[in-house]
TIVO-2410 file (N, C-alpha, C; in nm, 3 decimals):
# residues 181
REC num residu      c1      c2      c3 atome chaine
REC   1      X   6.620   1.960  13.740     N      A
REC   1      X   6.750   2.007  13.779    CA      A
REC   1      X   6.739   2.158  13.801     C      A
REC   2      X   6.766   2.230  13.955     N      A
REC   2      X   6.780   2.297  13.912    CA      A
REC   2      X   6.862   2.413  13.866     C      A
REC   3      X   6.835   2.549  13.832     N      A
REC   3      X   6.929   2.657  13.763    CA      A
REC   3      X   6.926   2.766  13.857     C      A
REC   4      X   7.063   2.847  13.826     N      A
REC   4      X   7.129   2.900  13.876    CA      A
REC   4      X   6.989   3.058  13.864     C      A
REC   5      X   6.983   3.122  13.993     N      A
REC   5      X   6.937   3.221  13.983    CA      A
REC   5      X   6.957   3.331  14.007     C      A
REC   6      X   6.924   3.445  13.986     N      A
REC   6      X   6.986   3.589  14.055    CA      A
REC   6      X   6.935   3.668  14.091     C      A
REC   7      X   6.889   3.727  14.229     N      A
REC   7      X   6.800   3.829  14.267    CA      A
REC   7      X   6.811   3.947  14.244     C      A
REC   8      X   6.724   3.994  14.126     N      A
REC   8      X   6.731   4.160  14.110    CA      A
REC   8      X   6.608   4.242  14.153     C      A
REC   9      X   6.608   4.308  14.238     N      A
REC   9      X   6.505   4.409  14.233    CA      A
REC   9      X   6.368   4.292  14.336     C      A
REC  10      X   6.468   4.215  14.419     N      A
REC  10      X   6.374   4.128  14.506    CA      A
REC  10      X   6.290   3.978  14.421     C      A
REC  11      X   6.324   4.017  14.296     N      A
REC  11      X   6.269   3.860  14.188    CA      A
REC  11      X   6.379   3.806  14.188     C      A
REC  12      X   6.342   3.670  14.176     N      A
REC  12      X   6.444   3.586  14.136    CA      A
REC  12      X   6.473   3.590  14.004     C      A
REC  13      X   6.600   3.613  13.938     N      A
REC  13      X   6.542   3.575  13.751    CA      A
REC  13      X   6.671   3.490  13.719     C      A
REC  14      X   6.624   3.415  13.617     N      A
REC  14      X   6.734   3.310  13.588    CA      A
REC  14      X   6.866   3.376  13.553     C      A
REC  15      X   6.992   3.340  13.589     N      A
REC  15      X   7.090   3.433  13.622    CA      A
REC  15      X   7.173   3.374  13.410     C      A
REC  16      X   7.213   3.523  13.412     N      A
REC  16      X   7.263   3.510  13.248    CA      A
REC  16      X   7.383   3.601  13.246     C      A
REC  17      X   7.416   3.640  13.146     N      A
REC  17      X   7.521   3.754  13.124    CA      A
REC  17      X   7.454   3.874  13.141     C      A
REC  18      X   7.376   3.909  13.133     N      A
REC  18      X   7.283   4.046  13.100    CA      A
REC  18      X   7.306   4.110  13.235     C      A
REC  19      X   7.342   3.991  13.378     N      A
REC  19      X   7.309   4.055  13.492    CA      A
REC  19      X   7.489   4.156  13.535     C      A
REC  20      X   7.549   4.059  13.447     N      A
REC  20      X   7.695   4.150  13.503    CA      A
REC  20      X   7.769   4.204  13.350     C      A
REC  21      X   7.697   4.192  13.251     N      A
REC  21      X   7.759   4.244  13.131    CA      A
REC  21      X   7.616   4.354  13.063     C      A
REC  22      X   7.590   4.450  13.154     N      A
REC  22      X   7.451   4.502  13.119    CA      A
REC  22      X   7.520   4.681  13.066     C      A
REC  23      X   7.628   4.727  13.057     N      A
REC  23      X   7.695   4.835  13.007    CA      A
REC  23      X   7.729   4.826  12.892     C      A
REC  24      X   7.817   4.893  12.793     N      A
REC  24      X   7.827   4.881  12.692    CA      A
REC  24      X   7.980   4.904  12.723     C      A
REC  25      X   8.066   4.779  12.644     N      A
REC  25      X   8.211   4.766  12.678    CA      A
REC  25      X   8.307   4.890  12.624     C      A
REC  26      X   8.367   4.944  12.689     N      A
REC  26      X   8.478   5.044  12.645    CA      A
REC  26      X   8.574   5.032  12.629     C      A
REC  27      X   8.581   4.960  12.509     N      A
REC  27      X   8.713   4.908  12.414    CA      A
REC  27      X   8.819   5.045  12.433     C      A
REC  28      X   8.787   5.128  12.403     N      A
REC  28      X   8.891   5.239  12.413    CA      A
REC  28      X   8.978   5.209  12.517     C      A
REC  29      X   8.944   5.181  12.602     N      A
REC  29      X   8.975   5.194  12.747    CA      A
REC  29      X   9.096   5.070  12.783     C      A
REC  30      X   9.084   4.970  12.664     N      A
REC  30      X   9.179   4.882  12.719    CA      A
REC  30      X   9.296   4.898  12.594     C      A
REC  31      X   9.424   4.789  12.687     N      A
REC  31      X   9.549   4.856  12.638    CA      A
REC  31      X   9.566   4.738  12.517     C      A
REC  32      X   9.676   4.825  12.392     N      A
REC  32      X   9.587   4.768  12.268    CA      A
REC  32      X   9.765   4.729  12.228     C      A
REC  33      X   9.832   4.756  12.346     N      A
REC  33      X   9.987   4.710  12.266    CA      A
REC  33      X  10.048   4.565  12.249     C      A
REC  34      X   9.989   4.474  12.319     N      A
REC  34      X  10.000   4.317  12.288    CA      A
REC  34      X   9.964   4.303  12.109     C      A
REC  35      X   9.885   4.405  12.043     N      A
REC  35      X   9.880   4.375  11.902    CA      A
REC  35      X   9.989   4.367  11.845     C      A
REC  36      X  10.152   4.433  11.924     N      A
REC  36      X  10.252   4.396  11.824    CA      A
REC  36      X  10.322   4.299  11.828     C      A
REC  37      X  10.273   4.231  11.955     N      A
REC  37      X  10.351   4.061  11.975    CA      A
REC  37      X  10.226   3.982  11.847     C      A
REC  38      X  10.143   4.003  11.883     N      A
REC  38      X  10.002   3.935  11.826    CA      A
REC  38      X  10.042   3.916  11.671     C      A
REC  39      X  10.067   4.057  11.610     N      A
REC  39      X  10.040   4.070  11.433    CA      A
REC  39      X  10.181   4.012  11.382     C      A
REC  40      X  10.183   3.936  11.315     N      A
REC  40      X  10.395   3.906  11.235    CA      A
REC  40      X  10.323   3.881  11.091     C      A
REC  41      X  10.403   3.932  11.005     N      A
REC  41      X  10.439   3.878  10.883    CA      A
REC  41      X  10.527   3.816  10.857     C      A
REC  42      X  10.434   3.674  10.798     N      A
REC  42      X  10.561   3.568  10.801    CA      A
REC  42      X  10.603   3.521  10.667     C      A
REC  43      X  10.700   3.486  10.595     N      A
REC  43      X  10.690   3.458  10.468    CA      A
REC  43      X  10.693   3.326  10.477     C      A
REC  44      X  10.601   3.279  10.446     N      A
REC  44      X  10.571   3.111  10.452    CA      A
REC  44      X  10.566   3.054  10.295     C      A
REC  45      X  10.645   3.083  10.217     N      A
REC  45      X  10.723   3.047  10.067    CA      A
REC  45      X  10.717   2.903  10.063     C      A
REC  46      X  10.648   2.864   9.996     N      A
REC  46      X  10.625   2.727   9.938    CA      A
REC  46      X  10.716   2.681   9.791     C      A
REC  47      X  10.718   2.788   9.724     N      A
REC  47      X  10.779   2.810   9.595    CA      A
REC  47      X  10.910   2.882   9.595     C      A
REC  48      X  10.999   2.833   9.464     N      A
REC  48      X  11.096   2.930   9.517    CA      A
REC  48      X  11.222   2.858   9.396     C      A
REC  49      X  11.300   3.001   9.388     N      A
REC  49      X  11.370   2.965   9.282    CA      A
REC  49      X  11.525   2.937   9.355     C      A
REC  50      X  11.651   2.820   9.284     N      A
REC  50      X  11.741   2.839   9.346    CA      A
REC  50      X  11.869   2.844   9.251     C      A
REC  51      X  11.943   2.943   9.224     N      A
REC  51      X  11.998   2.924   9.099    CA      A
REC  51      X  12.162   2.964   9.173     C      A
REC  52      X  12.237   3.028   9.090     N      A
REC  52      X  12.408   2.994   9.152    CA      A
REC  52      X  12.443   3.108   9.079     C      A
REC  53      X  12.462   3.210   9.139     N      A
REC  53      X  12.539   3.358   9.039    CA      A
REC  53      X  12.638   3.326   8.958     C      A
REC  54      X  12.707   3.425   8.886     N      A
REC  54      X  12.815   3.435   8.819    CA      A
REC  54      X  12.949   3.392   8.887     C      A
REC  55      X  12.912   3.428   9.031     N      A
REC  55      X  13.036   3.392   9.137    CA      A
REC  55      X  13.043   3.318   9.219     C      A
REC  56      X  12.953   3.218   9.150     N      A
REC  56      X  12.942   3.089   9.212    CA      A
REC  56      X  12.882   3.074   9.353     C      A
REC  57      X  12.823   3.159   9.420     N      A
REC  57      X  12.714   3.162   9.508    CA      A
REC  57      X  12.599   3.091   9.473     C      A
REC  58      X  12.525   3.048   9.572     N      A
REC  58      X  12.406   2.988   9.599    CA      A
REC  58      X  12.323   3.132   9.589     C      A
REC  59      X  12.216   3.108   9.528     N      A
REC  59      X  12.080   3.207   9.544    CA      A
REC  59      X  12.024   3.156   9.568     C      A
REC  60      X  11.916   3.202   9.640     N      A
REC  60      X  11.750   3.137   9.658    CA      A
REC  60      X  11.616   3.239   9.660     C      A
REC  61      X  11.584   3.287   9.582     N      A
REC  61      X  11.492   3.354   9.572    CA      A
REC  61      X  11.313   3.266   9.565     C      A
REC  62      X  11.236   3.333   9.686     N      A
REC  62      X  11.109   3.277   9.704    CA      A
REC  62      X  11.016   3.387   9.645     C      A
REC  63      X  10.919   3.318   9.583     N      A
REC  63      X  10.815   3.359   9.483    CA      A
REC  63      X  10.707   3.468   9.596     C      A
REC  64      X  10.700   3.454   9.702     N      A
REC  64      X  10.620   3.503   9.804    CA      A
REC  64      X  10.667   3.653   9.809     C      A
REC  65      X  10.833   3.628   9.841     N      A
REC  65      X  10.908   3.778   9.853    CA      A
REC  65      X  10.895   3.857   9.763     C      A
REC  66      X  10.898   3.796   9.635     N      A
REC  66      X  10.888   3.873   9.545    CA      A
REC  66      X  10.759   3.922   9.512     C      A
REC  67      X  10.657   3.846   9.543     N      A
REC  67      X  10.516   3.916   9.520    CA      A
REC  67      X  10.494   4.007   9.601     C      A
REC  68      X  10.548   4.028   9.747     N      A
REC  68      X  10.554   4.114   9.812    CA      A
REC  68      X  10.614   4.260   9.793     C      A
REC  69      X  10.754   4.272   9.751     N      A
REC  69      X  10.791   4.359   9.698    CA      A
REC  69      X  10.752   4.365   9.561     C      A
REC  70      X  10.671   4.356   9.450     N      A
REC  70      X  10.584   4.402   9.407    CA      A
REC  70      X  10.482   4.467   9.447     C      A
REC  71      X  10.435   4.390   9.555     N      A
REC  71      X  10.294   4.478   9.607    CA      A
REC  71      X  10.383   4.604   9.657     C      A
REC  72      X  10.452   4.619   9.644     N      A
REC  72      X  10.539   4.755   9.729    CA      A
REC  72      X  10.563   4.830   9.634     C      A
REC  73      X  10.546   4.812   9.546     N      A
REC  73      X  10.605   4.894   9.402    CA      A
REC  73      X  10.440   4.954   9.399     C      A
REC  74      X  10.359   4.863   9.364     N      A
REC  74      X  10.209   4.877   9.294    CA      A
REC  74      X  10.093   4.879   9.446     C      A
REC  75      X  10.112   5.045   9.481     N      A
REC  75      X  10.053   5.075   9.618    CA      A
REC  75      X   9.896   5.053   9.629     C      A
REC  76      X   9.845   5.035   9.742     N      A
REC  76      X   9.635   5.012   9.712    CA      A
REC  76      X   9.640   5.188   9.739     C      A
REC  77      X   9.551   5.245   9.609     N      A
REC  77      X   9.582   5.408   9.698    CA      A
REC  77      X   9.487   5.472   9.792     C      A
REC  78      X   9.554   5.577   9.896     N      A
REC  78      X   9.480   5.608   9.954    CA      A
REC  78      X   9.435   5.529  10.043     C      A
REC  79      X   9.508   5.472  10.094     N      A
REC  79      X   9.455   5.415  10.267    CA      A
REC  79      X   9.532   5.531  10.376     C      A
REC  80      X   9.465   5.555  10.462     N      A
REC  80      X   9.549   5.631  10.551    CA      A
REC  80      X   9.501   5.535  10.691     C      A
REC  81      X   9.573   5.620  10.785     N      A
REC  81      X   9.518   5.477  10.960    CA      A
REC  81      X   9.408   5.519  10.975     C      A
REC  82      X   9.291   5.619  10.971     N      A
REC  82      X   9.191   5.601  11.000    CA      A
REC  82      X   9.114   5.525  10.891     C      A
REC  83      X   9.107   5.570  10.774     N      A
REC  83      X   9.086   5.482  10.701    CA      A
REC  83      X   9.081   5.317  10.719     C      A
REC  84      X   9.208   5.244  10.761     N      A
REC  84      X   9.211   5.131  10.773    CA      A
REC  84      X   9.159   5.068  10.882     C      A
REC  85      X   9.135   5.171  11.007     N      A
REC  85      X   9.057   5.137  11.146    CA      A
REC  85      X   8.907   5.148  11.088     C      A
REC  86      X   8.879   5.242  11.004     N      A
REC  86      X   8.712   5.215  10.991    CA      A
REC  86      X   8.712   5.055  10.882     C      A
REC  87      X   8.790   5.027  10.786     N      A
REC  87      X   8.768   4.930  10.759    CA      A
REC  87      X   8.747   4.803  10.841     C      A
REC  88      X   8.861   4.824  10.937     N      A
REC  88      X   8.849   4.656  11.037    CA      A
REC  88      X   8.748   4.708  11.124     C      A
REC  89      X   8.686   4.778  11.168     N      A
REC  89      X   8.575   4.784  11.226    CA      A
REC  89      X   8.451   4.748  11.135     C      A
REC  90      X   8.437   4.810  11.034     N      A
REC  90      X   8.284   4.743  10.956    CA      A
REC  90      X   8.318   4.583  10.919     C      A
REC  91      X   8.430   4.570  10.934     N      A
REC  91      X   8.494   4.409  10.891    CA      A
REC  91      X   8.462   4.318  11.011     C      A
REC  92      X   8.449   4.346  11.161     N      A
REC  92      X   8.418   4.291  11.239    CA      A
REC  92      X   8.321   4.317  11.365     C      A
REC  93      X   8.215   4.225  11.403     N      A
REC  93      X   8.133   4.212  11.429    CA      A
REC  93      X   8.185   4.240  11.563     C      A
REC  94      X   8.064   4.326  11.652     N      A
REC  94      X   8.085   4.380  11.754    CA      A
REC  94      X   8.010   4.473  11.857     C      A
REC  95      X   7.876   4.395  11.854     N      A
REC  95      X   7.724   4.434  11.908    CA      A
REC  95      X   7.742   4.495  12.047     C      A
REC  96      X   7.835   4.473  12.128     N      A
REC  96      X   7.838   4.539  12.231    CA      A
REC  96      X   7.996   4.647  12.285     C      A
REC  97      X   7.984   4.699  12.158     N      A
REC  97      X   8.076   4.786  12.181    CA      A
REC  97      X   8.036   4.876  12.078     C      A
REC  98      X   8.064   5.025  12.132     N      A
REC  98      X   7.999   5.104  12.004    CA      A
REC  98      X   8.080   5.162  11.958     C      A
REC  99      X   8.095   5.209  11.812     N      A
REC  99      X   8.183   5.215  11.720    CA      A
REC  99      X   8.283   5.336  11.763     C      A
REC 100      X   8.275   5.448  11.802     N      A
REC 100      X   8.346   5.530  11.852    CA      A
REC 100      X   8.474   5.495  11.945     C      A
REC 101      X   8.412   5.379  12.008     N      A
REC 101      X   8.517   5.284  12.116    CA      A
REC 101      X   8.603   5.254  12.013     C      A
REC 102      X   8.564   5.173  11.923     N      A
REC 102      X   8.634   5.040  11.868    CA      A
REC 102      X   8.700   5.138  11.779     C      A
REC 103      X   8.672   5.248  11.722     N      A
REC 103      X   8.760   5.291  11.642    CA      A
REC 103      X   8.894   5.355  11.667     C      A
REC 104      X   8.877   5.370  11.773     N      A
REC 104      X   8.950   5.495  11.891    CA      A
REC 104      X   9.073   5.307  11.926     C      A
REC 105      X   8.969   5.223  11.953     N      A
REC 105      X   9.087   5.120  11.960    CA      A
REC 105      X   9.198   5.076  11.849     C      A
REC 106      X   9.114   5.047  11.761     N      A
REC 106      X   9.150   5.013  11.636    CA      A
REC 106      X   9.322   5.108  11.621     C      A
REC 107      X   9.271   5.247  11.617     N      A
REC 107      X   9.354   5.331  11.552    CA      A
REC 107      X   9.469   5.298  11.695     C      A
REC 108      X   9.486   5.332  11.799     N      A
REC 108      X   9.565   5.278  11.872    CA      A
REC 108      X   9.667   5.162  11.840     C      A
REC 109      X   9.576   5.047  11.814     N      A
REC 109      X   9.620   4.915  11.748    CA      A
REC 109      X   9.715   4.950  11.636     C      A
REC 110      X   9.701   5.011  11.534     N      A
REC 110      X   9.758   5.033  11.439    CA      A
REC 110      X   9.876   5.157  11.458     C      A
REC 111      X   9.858   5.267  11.549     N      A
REC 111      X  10.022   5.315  11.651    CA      A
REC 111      X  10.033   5.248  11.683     C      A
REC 112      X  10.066   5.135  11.757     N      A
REC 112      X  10.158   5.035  11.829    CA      A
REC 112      X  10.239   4.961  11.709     C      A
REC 113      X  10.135   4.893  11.633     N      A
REC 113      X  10.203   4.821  11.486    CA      A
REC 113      X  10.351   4.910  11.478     C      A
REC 114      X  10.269   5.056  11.378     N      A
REC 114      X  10.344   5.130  11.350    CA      A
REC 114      X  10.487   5.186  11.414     C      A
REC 115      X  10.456   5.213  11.536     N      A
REC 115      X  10.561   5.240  11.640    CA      A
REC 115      X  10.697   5.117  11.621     C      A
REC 116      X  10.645   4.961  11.630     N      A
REC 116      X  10.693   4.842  11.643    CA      A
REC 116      X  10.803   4.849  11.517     C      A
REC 117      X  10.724   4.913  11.370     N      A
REC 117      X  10.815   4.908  11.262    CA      A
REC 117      X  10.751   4.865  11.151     C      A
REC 118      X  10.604   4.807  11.147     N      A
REC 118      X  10.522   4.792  11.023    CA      A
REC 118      X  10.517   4.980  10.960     C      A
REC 119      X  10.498   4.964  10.813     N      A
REC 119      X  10.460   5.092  10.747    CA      A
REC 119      X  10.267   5.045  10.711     C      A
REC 120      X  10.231   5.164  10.685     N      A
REC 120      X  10.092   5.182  10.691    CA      A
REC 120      X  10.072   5.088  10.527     C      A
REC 121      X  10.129   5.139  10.450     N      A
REC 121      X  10.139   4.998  10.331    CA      A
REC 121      X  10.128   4.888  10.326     C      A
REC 122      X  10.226   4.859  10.456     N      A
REC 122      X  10.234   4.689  10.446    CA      A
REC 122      X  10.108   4.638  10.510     C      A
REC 123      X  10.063   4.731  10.651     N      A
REC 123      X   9.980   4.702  10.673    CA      A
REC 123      X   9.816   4.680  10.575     C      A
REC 124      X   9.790   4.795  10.514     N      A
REC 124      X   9.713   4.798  10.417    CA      A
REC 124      X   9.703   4.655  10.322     C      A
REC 125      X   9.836   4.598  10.320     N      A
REC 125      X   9.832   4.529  10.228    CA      A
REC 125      X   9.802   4.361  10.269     C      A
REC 126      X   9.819   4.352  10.383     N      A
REC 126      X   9.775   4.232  10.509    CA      A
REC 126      X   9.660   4.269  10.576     C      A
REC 127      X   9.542   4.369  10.533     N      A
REC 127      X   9.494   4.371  10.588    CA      A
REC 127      X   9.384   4.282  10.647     C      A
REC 128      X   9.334   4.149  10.594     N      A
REC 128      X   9.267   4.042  10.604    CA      A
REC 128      X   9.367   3.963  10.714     C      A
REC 129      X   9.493   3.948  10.747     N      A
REC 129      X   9.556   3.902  10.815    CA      A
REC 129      X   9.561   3.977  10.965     C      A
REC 130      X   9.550   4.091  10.935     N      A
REC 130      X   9.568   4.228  11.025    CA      A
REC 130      X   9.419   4.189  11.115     C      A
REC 131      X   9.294   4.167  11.040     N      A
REC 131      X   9.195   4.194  11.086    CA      A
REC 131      X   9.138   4.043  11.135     C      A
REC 132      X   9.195   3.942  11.095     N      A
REC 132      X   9.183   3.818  11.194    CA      A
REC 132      X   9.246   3.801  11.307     C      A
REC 133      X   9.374   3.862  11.346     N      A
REC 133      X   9.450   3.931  11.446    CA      A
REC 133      X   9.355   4.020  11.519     C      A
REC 134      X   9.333   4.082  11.515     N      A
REC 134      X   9.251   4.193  11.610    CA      A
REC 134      X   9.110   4.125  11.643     C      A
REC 135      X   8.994   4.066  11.568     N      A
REC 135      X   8.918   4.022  11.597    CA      A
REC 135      X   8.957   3.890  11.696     C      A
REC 136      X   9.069   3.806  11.743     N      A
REC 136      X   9.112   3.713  11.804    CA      A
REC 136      X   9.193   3.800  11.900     C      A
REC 137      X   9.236   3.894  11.900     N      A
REC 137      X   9.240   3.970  12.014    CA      A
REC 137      X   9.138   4.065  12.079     C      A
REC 138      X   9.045   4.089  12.028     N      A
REC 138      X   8.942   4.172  12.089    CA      A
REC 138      X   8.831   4.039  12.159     C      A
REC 139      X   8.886   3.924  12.107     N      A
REC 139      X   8.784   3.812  12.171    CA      A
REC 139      X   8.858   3.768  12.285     C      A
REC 140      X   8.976   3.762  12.310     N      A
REC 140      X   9.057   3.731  12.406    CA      A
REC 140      X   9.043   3.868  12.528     C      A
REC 141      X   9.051   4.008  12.473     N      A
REC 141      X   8.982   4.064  12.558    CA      A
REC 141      X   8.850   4.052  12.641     C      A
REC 142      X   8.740   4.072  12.545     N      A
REC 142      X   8.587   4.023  12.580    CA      A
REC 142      X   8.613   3.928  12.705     C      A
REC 143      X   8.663   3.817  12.650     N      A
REC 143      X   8.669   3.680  12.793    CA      A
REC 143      X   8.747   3.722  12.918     C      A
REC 144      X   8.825   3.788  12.912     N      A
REC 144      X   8.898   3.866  13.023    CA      A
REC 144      X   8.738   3.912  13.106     C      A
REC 145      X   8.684   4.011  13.007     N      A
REC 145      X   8.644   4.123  13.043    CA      A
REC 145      X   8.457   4.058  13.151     C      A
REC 146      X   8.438   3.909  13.046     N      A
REC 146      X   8.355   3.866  13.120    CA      A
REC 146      X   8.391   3.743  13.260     C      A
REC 147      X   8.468   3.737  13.259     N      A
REC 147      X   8.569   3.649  13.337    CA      A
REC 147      X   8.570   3.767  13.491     C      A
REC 148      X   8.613   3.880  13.442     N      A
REC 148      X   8.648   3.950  13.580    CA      A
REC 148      X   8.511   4.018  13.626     C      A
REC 149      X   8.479   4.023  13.527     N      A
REC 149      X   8.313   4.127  13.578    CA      A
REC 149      X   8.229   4.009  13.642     C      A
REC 150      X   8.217   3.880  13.635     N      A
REC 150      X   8.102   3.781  13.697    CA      A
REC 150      X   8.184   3.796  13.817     C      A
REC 151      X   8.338   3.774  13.831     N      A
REC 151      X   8.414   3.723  13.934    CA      A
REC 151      X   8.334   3.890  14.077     C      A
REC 152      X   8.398   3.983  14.029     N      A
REC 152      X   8.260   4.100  14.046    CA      A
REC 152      X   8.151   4.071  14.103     C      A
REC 153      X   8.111   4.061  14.040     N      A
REC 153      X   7.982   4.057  14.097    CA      A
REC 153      X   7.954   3.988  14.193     C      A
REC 154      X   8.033   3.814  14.123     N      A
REC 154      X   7.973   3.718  14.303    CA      A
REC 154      X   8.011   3.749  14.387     C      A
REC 155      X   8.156   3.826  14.393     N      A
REC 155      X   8.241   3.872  14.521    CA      A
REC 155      X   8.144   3.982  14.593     C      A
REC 156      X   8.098   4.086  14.494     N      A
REC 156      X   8.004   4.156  14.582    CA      A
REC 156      X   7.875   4.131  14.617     C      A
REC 157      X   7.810   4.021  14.525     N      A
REC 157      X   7.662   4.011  14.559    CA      A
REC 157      X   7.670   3.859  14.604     C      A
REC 158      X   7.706   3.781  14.635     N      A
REC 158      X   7.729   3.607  14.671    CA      A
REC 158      X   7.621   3.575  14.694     C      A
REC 159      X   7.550   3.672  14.825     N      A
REC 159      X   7.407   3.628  14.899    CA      A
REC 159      X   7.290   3.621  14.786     C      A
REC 160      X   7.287   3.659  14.673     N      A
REC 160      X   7.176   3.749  14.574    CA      A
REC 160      X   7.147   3.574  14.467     C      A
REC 161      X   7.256   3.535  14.457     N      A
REC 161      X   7.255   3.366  14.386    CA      A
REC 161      X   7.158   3.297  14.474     C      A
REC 162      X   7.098   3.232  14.413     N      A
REC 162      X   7.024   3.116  14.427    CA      A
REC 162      X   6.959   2.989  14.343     C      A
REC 163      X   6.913   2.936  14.420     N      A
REC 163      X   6.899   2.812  14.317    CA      A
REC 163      X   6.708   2.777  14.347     C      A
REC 164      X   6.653   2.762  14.289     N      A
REC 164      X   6.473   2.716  14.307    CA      A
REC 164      X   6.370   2.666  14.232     C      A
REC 165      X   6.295   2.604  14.335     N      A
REC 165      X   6.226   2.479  14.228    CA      A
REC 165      X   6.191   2.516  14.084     C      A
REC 166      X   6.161   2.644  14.084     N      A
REC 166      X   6.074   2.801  14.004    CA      A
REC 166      X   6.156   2.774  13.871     C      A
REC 167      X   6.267   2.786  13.877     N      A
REC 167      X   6.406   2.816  13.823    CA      A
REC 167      X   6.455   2.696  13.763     C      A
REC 168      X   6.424   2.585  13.695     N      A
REC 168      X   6.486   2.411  13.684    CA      A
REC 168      X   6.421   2.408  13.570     C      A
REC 169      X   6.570   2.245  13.487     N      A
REC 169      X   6.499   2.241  13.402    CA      A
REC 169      X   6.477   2.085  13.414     C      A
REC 170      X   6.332   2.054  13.349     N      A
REC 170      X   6.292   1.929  13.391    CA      A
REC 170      X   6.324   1.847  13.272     C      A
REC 171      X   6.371   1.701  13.293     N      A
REC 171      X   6.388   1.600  13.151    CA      A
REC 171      X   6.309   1.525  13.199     C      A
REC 172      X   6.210   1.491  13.059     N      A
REC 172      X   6.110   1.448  13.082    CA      A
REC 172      X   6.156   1.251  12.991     C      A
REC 173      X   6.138   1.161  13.055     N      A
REC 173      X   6.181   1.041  13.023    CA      A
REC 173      X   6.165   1.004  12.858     C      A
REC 174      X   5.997   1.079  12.826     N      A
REC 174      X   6.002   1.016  12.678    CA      A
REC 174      X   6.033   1.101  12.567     C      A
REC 175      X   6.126   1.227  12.602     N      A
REC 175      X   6.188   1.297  12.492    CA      A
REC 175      X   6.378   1.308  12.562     C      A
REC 176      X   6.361   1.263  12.628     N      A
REC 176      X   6.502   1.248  12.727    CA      A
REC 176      X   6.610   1.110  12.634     C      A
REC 177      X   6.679   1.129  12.575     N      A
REC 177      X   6.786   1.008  12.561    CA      A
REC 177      X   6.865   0.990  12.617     C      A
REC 178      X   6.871   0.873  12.735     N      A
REC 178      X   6.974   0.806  12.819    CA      A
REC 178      X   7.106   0.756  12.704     C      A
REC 179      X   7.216   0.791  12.756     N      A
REC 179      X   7.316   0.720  12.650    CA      A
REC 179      X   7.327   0.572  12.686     C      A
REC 180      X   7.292   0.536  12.808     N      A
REC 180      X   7.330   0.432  12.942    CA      A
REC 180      X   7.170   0.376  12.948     C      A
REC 181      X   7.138   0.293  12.967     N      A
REC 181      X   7.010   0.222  13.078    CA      A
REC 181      X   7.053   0.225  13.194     C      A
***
């Protein structure tokens, strides 16, 4: 069968990402304000107390809220936003972007939060939530980013694809499993 190829430099070489993702991505560069649709704190209270005041009202107090405003009383100290951008950066993996980018994003990410109405606390204090958010948005970027750059390339190089005997991969019958006869 054969595989897809790509002419560089007059060789054919088997065509991969390397041929249109060969820069180093500049996270800085893209816009980082969808993080405040992206990030919510939600109180998802499983537990919860429901008792009836003195004045005969209904209460309902959830065990979640209240651990929360505790954590608000009893601060983590000393986080500031750069601080918390170098954390979600050593927190997530990110070989083709170099850290100066991502931090420069990061901190962006976290003005927009901020701007939106999170405090640097709360954030601090979600930050494992904060940082599965951003790593699922910096992957949703990436695919953009390799999505438009191939689209790129074939548009400008179309003629440079090819396909050749050179280039295939062969299944060989007695390591080959038919699902079918």
């Amino acid at each position: 069968m054969p595989l897809l190829g790509f002419r560089k430099q007059g060789e054919l070489q088997l065509f991969s990402k390397e041929h249109f993702l060969d820069l180093p991505w500049r996270l800085d560069e893209c816009d980082a304000s969808d993080i405040a649709n992206r990030f919510k704190i939600v109180d998802e209270s499983q537990a919860g107390q429901i008792d009836i005041s003195e004045s005969g009202k209904v209460e309902i107090d959830f065990a979640r809220r209240v651990q929360g405003e505790l954590a608000a009383v009893i601060q983590e100290p000393a986080w500031t936003l750069l601080r918390l951008a170098n954390w979600i950066d050593t927190a997530i993996k990110h070989p083709d972007i170099t850290k100066p980018s991502a931090v420069v994003f990061f901190r962006s990410a976290l003005n927009k939060l901020l701007a939106s109405g999170h405090n640097l606390d709360t954030l601090a204090r979600n930050k494992y939530d904060l940082r599965n958010v951003v790593a699922g948005f910096i992957s949703d970027l990436r695919s953009n980013r390799e999505t438009d750059n191939y689209s790129a390339l074939f548009a400008a190089h179309a003629d440079q694809f090819a396909t050749s005997a050179e280039l295939s991969m062969i299944f060989d019958e007695q390591s080959y499993a038919f699902n079918q006869p």
